[in-house]
C-alpha positions as CSV (number, residue, x, y, z in Angstrom):
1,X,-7.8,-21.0,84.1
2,X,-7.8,-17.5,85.9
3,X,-9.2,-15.1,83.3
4,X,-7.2,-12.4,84.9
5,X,-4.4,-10.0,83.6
6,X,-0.9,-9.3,85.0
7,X,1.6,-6.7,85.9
8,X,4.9,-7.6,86.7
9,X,6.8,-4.3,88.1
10,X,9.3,-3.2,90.7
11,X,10.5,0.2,92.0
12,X,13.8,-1.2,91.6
13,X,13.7,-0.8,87.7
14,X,14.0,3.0,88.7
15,X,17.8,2.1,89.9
16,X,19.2,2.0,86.2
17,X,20.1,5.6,86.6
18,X,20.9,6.7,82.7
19,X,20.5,10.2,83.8
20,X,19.0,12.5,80.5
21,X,19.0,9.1,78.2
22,X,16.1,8.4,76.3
23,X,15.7,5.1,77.9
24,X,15.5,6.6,81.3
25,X,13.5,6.2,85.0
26,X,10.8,8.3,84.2
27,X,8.9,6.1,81.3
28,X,8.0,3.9,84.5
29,X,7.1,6.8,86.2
30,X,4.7,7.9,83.7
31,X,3.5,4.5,83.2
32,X,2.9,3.5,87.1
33,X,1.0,6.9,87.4
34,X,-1.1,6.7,83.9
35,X,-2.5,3.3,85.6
36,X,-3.4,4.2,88.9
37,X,-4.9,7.5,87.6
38,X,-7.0,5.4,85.1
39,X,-8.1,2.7,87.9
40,X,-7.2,0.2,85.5
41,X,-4.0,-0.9,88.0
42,X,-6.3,-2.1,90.6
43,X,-7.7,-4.5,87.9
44,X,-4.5,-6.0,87.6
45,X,-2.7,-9.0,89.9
46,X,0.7,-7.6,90.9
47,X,3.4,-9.9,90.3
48,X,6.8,-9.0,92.1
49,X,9.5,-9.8,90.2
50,X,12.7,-11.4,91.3
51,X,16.9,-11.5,89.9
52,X,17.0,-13.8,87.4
53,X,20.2,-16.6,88.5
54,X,23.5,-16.1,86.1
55,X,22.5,-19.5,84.8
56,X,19.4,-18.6,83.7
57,X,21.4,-15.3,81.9
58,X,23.1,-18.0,80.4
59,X,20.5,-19.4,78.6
60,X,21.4,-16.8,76.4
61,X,24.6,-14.4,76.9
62,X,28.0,-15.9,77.0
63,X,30.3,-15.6,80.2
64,X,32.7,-13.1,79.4
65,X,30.1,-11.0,78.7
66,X,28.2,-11.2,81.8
67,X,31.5,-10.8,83.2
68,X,31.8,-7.5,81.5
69,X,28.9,-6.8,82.6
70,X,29.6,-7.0,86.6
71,X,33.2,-5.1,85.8
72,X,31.8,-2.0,84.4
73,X,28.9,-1.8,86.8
74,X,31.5,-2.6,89.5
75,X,34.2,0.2,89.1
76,X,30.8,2.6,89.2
77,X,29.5,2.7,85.4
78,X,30.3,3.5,82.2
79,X,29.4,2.9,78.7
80,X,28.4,-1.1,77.9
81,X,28.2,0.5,74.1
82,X,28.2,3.7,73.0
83,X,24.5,4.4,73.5
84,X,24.1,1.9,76.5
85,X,25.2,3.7,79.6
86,X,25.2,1.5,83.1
87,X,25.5,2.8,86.9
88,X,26.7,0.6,89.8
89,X,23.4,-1.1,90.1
90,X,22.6,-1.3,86.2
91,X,23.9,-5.2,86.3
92,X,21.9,-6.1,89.3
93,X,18.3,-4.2,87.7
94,X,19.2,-5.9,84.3
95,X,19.1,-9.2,86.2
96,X,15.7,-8.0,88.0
97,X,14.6,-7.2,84.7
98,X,15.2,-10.5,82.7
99,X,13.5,-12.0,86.2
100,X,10.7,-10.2,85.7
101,X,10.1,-12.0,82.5
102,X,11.0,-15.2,84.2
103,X,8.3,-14.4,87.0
104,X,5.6,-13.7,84.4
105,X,6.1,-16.9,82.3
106,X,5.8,-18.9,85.4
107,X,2.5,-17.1,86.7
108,X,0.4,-17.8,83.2
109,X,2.1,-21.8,82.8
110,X,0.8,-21.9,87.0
111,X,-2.9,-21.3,85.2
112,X,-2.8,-18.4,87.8
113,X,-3.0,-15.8,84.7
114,X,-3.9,-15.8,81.1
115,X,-1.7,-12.8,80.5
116,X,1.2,-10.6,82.0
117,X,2.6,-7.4,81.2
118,X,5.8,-7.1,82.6
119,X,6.9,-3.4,82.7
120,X,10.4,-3.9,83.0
121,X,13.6,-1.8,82.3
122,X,16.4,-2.5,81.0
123,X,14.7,-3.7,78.1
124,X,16.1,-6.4,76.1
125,X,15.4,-7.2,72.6
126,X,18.9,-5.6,70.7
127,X,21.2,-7.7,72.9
128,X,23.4,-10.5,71.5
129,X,24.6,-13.5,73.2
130,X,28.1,-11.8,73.6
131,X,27.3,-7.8,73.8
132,X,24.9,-5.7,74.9
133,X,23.5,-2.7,72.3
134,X,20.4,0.0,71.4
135,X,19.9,0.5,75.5
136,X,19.5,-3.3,76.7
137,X,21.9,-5.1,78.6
138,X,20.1,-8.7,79.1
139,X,17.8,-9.9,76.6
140,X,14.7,-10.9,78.5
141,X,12.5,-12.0,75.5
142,X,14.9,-14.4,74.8
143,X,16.1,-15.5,78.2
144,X,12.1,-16.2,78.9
145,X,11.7,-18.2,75.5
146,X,14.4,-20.4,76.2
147,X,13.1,-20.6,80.0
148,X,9.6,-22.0,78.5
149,X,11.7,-24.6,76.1
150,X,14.1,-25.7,79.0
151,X,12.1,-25.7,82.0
152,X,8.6,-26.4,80.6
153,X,8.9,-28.3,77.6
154,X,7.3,-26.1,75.2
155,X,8.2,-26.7,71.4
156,X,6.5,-24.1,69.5
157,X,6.7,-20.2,70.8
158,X,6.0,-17.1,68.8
159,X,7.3,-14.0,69.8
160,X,6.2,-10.8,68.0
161,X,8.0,-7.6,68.1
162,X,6.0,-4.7,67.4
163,X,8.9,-2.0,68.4
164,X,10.0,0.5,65.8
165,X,13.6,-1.1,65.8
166,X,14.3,-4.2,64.7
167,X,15.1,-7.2,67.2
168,X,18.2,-7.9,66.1
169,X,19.7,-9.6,69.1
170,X,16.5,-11.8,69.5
171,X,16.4,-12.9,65.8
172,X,20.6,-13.6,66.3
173,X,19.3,-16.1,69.0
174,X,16.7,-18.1,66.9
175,X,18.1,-17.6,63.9
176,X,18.6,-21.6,63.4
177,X,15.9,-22.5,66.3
178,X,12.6,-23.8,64.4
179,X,10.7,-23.9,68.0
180,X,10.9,-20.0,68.1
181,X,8.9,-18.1,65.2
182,X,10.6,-14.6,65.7
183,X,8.0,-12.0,63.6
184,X,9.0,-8.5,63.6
185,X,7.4,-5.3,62.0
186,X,10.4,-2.3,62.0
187,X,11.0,0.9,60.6
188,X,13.4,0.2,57.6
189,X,16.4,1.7,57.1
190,X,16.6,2.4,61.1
191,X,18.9,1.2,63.6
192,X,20.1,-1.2,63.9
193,X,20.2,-1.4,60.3
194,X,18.9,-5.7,60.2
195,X,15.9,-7.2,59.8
196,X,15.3,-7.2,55.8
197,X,12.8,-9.4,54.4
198,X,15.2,-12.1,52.9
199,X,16.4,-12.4,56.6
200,X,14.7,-15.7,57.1
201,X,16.5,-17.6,59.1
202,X,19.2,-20.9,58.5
203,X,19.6,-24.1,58.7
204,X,17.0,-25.9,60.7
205,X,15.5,-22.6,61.3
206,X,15.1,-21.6,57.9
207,X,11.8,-19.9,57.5
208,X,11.3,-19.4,61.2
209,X,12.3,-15.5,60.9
210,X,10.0,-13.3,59.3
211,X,10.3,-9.9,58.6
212,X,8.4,-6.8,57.9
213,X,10.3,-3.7,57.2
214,X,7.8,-0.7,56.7
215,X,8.5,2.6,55.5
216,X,8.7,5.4,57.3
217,X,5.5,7.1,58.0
218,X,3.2,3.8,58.3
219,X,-0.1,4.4,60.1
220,X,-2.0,1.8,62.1
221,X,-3.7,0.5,59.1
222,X,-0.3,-0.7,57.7
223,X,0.7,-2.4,60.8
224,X,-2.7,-3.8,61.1
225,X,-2.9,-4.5,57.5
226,X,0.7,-6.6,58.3
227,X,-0.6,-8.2,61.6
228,X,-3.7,-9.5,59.6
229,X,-1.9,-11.0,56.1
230,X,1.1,-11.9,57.6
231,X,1.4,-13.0,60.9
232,X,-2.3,-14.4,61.5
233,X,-1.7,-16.6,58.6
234,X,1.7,-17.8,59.4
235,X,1.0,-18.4,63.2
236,X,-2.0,-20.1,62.5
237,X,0.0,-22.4,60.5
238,X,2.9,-22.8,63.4
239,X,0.3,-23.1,65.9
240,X,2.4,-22.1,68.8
241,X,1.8,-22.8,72.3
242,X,2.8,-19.8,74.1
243,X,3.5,-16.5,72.9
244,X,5.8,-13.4,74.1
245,X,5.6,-9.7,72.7
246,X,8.4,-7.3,72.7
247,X,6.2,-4.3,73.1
248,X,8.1,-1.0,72.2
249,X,5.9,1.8,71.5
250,X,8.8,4.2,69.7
251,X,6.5,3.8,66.5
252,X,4.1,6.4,67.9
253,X,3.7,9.6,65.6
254,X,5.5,11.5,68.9
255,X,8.4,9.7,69.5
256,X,11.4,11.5,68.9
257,X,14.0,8.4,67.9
258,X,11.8,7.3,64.5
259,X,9.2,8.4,61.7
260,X,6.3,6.3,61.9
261,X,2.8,7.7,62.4
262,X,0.9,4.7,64.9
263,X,-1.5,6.2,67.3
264,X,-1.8,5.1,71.5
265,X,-4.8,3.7,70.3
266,X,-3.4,1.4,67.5
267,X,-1.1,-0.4,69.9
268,X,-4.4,-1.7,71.6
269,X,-5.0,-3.0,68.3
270,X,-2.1,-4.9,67.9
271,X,-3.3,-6.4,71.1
272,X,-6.1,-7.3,69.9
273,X,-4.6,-9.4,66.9
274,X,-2.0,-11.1,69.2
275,X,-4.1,-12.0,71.6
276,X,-6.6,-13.6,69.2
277,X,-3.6,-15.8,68.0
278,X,-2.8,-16.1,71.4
279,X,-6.8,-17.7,72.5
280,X,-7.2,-19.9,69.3
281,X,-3.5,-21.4,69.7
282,X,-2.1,-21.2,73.2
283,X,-5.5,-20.8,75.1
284,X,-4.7,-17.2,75.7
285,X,-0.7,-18.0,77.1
286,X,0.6,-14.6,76.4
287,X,3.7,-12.4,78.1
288,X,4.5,-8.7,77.1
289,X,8.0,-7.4,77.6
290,X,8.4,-3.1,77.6
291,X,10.7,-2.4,75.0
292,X,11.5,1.2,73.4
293,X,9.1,4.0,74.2
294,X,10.5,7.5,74.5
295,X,7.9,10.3,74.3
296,X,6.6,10.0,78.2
297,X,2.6,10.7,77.3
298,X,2.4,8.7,74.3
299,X,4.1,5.6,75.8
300,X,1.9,6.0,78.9
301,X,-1.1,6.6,76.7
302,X,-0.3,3.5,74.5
303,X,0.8,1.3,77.4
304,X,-2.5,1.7,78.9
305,X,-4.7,1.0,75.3
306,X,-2.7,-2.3,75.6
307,X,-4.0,-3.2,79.0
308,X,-7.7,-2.0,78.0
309,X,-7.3,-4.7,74.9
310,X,-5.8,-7.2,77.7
311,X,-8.9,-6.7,79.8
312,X,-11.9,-6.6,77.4
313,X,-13.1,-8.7,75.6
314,X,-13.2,-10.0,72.0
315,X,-11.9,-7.0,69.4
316,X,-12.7,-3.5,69.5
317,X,-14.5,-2.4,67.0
318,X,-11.8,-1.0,64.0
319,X,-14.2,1.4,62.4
320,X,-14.0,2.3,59.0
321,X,-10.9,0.5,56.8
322,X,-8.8,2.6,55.7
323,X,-7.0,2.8,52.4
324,X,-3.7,0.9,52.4
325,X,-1.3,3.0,50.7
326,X,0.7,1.1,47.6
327,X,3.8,1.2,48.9
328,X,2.9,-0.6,52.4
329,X,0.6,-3.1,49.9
330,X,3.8,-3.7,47.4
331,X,6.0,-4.8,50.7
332,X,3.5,-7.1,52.6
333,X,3.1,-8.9,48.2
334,X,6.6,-8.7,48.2
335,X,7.1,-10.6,51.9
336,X,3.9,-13.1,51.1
337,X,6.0,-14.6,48.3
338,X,9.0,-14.9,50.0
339,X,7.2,-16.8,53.1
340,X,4.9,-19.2,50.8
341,X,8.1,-21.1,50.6
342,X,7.6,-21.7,54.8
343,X,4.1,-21.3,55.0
344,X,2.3,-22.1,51.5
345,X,-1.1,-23.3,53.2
346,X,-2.0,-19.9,54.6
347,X,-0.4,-17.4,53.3
């Protein structure tokens, strides 16, 4: 297998004009130039995305949606949701977006790459099969999960979402699907106001959800101290064979839309968990999907300490541990007992 990394992007993405939004052109922008000004894009296999078919959309969204969708976009724009604006070409980028994902999945099951970023916009991980919410139209993670089960036969996928708010759309999707294990760490109470701990999934899927709602103000040590004693554990146990991140980086300490205190650096550090889960289950299958992000420095910053982590490697070196404070220990206890009931081997 090629040991390389890559970047799925297209200037298109720029074309979902949300004028002064938070979720807006210029996080690419900053992105693009942070790598080239670093050197660390010409370490990276440029993947070209393309529009992801309606029939691949459907994997996931219902019809009348998508047929919303092409009417608003059609008759010029408008508001999807009342904080999801679209333009004329807003439809057409979504679908370019969700291809992206599409592109990148087939790249790393090709054995042509280990890993893929896929910078993409509009991101993804609040839509529901029959609306669109929280600045995403088309939900990409989701689309590409159910691209991998449909189209390549793969029965166990993990997808962690690291973005400050929680993935409610995705876990909608797999709430009842045991070959997705959806793992999210979210600021709680934050929009969109899901992802409590007893939110574990149903049926057939029960115990195939977990959550990890942290307070406000968690550092990198919580998230790492999560990462470590909850989701190594459990995905040890589920052993999956591919696995996607939502990557939103709205967690930094200088994003304006939440309160949680994660450095650029720390997101490199989540990297470095994931893809260790990644190598020892999925011989290093991995595919990252931009999320949330709004301070333009920090998520250029943070973006980049994830494709440092993608490129080197083994773990960087974590220094000194710090002290977990009570509260963030109390909730990972309190989580731990609810998953031994899924997971009583490892965790």
């Amino acid at each position: 297998m090629n040991s390389g990394t890559g970047l799925v992007y297209h200037e298109d993405y720029l074309k979902h004009d949300t004028g002064s939004h938070p979720e807006r052109a210029e996080r690419l922008v900053a992105i693009m130039q942070k790598l080239g000004d670093t050197g660390i894009k010409e370490k990276l296999t440029q993947i070209t995305p393309v529009k992801a078919s309606k029939d691949q959309i459907r994997y996931v969204h219902r019809d009348a949606y998508i047929m919303k969708v092409e009417a608003i976009c059609a008759r010029g724009g408008g508001l999807l949701n009342p904080d999801t604006p679209v333009c004329r070409d807003s439809g057409e980028i979504a679908l370019l977006s969700a291809g992206g994902l599409l592109k990148g999945v087939d790249q790393v099951m090709a054995n042509n790459l280990r890993d893929v970023f896929c910078l993409v916009r509009p991101p993804g991980h609040h839509a529901v099969p029959n609306a669109g919410m929280g600045f995403c139209i088309f939900n990409n993670i989701a689309i590409a999960a159910e691209h991998l089960k449909r189209n390549y036969g793969i029965k166990r996928i993990l997808i962690a979402d690291w973005d400050v708010h929680h993935g409610n759309g995705t876990q909608e999707v797999f709430f009842d699907d045991p070959s997705v294990l959806y793992f999210s760490m979210h600021q709680y109470p934050h929009y969109p106001g899901t992802g409590w701990i007893n939110e574990v999934g149903k049926g057939e899927g029960e115990g195939y959800t977990v959550n990890v709602p942290l307070h406000a103000g968690t550092a990198d040590s919580g998230y790492l101290y999560a990462l470590n004693d909850v989701l190594v554990p459990v995905a040890m146990d589920f052993k999956p064979e591919f696995v996607l991140v939502s990557a939103g980086f709205d967690a930094h300490i200088s994003d304006p839309l939440a309160s949680m205190n994660v450095t650029s650096r720390g997101f490199g550090l989540f990297t470095d968990v994931i893809k260790d889960i990644a190598a020892k289950s999925s011989t290093g299958k991995m595919v990252i999907a931009l999320e949330g992000g709004y301070n333009l420095n920090a998520l250029a910053e943070s973006v980049l300490a994830v494709f440092e982590s993608l490129l080197s490697s083994g773990r960087k070196s974590e220094g000194e541990a710090e002290e977990i404070p009570e509260k963030e220990r109390r909730r990972v206890e309190e989580i731990k007992r609810i998953q031994r009931k899924y997971w009583s081997a490892t965790i």
